[in-house]
C-alpha positions, 0 to 999 in steps of 0.5 A: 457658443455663437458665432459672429458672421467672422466665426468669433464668440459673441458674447451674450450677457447683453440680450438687448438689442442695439437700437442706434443707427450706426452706419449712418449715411454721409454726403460722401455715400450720395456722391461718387467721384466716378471712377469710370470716366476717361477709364483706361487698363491702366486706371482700372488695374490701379483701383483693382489693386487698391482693392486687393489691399482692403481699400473698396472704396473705388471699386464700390464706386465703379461696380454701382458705375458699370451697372448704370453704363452697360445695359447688358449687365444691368439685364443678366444681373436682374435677372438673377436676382429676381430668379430669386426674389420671385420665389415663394419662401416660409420659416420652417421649424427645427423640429417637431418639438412644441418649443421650435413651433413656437419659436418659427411662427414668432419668426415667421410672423415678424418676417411676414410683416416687416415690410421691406423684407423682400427689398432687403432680400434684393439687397443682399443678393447685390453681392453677387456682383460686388462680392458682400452686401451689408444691411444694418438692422433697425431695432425697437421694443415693441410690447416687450419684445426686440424687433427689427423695425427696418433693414437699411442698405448700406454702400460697400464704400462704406466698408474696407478690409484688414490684413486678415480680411475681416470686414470693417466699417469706416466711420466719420471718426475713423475713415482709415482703418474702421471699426469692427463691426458691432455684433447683431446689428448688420446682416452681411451677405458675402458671396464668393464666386471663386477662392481668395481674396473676399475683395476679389470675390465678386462676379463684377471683377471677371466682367468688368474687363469686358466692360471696359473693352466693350466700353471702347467698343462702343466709342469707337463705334460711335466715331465711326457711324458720324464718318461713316460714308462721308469722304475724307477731305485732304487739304493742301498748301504749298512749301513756305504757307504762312501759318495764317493760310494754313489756319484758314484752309484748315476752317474750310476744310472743316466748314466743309463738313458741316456747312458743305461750303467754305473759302480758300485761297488759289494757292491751296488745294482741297482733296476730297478721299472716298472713305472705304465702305464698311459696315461696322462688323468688326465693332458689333462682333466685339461688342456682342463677344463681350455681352457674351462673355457677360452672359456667362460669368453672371448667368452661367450661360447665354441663351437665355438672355441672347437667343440669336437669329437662329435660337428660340425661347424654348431653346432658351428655356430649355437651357436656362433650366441647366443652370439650376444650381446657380438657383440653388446656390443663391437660394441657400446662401441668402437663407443661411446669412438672414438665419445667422445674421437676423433669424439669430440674434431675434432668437436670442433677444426674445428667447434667449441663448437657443441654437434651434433656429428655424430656417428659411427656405426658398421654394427653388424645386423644379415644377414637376410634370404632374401628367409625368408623375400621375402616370409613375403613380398609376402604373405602381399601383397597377404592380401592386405597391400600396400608396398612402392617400395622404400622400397622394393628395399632397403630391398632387395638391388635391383636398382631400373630401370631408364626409358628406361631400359628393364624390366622383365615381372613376371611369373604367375602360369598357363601360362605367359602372356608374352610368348615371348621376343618380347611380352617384347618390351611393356614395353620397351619405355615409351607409348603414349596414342595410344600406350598405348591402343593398348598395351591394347587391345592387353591384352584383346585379349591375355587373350580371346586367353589364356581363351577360352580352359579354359572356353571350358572345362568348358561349354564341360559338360553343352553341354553334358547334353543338348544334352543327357537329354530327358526333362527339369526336367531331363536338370535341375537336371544335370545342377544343379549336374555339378554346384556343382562340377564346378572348375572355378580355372584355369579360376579364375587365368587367370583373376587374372593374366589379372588384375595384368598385368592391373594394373601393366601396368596402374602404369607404364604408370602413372609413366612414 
């Protein structure tokens, strides 16, 4: 049985898709009636409430709103989002079965080439701030097969909540209540930042209480800089001034202010306050606590999008790297509502009713410290453990070498066994049994070359003590004192490189 993205039966007698467009765009979606302006608690806790109720229509209009208005949030919610819209992503089969082979690459292949699938992927992690996003899916028949030409963003005012808060889709014939909405035809991303209410799920509903403080801020931070510094001017008149004097000394007092000059009567009285010096803290400490507070319900930190004076981008990466599960997350519920909601139903068009859907995943992992891993891999093999060298070439990304290719001999501590270019050409052409054993006794004499200063200098002190002692007690006693100060490690390394040549050769020839 499939399920629709509300978990209903979907039925599937109609295996064609439906190629109308069904949430058409209307004046209303272009124009706002902007909610946000001359926006106070009060207004704002009424458009909240209607949104508790399932009517979304003004809390749509003030999201899109606040994100122009506040820069701030603007920034950390892109920054989000691109998180994930910069990273690699690929269809990936059920299985190994030749059936899901063949089913991912036809996936593949149409997601690879629709053209505004990554616009579409920007519109879908708009729920992240407004709680769901929808897009209609653009279907046609193209050489037999259903596929979507076109993933159109829809507005979220153009989508209210019923009782059981199943999702439903205004139209100019039903703008109250809506219709529910057709299967295979929308993809919808819900996002739920926290448990409840799907209206109330967005990350925008924590923040936009911090807009709407910072918002007053900001005003009144604005008021304060045209004053700031200026003196306040007092006007006086007697008891019993007409109104007409009153009228006049208060146009003088405000041409004061603009013209610096003005006219009064004898009987008034102009007195000029010198304004107490402030800076303006009070409004920049509110007004970044609010950026803060931002910070952290969009990003789940702070440092990297406000580093401080005393803060660094290495300090900021190094915290940003903390929040990879917010990475993830968005990562993961982007790929399971495009596999329900698009990957599906293309599925069922072309293949018919198949619960082996591939997947689409994002490449969200963490670069690895390849020096990190290089030195794990190397001291695993120093104990013993055997590697794959298939394993090892994908690890690290190397190709592998094809016959015939040039390849480098290792360097070894202590002298490299194949000191010249020319000494390479051993490796060069696949061997034959001669050639082999020619390569190897040529080996065999190379480390006698490389090993007879060695073991010189080891047999130099035995030859002294021979010579120099006067009986056998006395040979016996030195013998016995260089023994037990003998180094044999440059000589044990010699050999250790001899038999690792050996063995790599003897592979090599086996593998060829």
């Amino acid at each position: 049985m499939i399920l629709d993205h509300n978990g209903n039966p979907i039925t599937t007698q109609n295996k064609r898709p439906d190629t109308r467009e069904i949430a058409v765009a209307t004046v209303r979606d272009k124009y706002s009636s902007y909610p946000s302006s001359g926006l106070t608690p009060e207004r704002l806790a009424r458009v909240l409430k209607e949104a508790d109720q399932g009517d979304i229509y003004r809390q749509a209009e003030l999201f899109e709103e606040i994100e122009e208005k506040d820069p701030h949030l603007f920034s950390v919610m892109q920054t989000r989002k691109n998180t994930v819209l910069g990273l690699d992503w690929e269809i990936i089969a059920y299985s190994d079965d030749e059936r899901d082979q063949e089913i991912a690459k036809f996936v593949g292949n149409i997601l690879y080439n629709l053209q505004d699938f990554e616009d579409a992927i920007l519109d879908l992690l708009d729920a992240i701030g407004k709680g769901f996003s929808v897009s209609e899916i653009m279907w046609a028949i193209e050489d037999g097969a259903a596929v979507p030409i076109h993933l159109k963003w829809r507005h979220q005012k153009k989508f209210r909540y019923d009782q059981l808060d199943n999702l439903r889709l205004l139209t100019e014939e039903n703008l109250s209540t809506g219709i529910e909405i057709p299967p295979n035809k929308f993809i919808i991303h819900q996002y739920k930042a926290r448990s409840g209410s799907p209206a109330r799920a967005g990350v925008y509903r924590v923040c936009v209480w911090m807009y709407l403080f910072k918002n007053f801020t900001v005003k009144d931070w604005v008021a304060f800089a045209e004053v700031y510094g200026m003196p306040i001017r007092l006007g006086k008149y007697e008891p019993g001034t007409s109104q007409e004097e009153k009228n006049a000394l208060l146009q003088a007092v405000l041409q004061i202010a603009s013209d610096a000059a003005g006219i009064i009567s004898k009987n008034t009285e102009v007195e000029f306050i010198q304004a107490i010096k402030q800076d303006g803290d009070v409004f920049k400490n509110l007004a970044q606590f609010c950026n803060t507070e931002i910070s952290k319900a969009v990003l789940g930190q702070t440092m990297s999008s406000d580093i401080g004076d005393s803060g660094s981008y290495a300090a900021s990466k190094t915290h940003a790297e903390v929040r990879q599960d917010i990475l993830e997350s968005d990562c993961k519920g982007v790929s399971k509502t495009i596999r329900r909601d698009l990957i599906r139903p293309l599925v069922l068009f072309n293949y018919g009713d198949d619960k082996r859907l591939p997947y689409l995943k994002f490449h969200y992992e963490k670069p690895e410290d390849q020096e990190k891993e290089a030195t794990k891999y190397k001291t695993l093999a120093e104990i013993g453990l055997p590697l794959a060298t298939e394993h090892l070439y994908e690890k690290f990304g190397i190709p592998k070498p094809e016959t015939g290719q040039e390849l480098l001999a290792p360097l070894m501590q202590g002298g490299n066994l194949f000191p010249s270019k020319a000494s390479l050409q051993v490796f060069k052409k696949p061997p034959d049994m001669v050639s082999s054993q020619r390569t190897i006794d040529d080996l065999a004499d190379q480390l006698l070359v490389n090993g007879a200063p060695i073991i010189e200098k080891l047999l130099s002190p035995y030859m002294a003590a021979i010579q120099d002692a006067n009986d056998p007690e006395e040979l016996k006693e030195r013998l016995l004192a260089i023994y037990a100060k003998l180094d044999t490690t440059e000589l044990q390394e010699l050999l250790a490189e001899g038999m690792y040549v050996a063995d790599l050769f003897g592979r090599w020839s086996a593998h060829e």
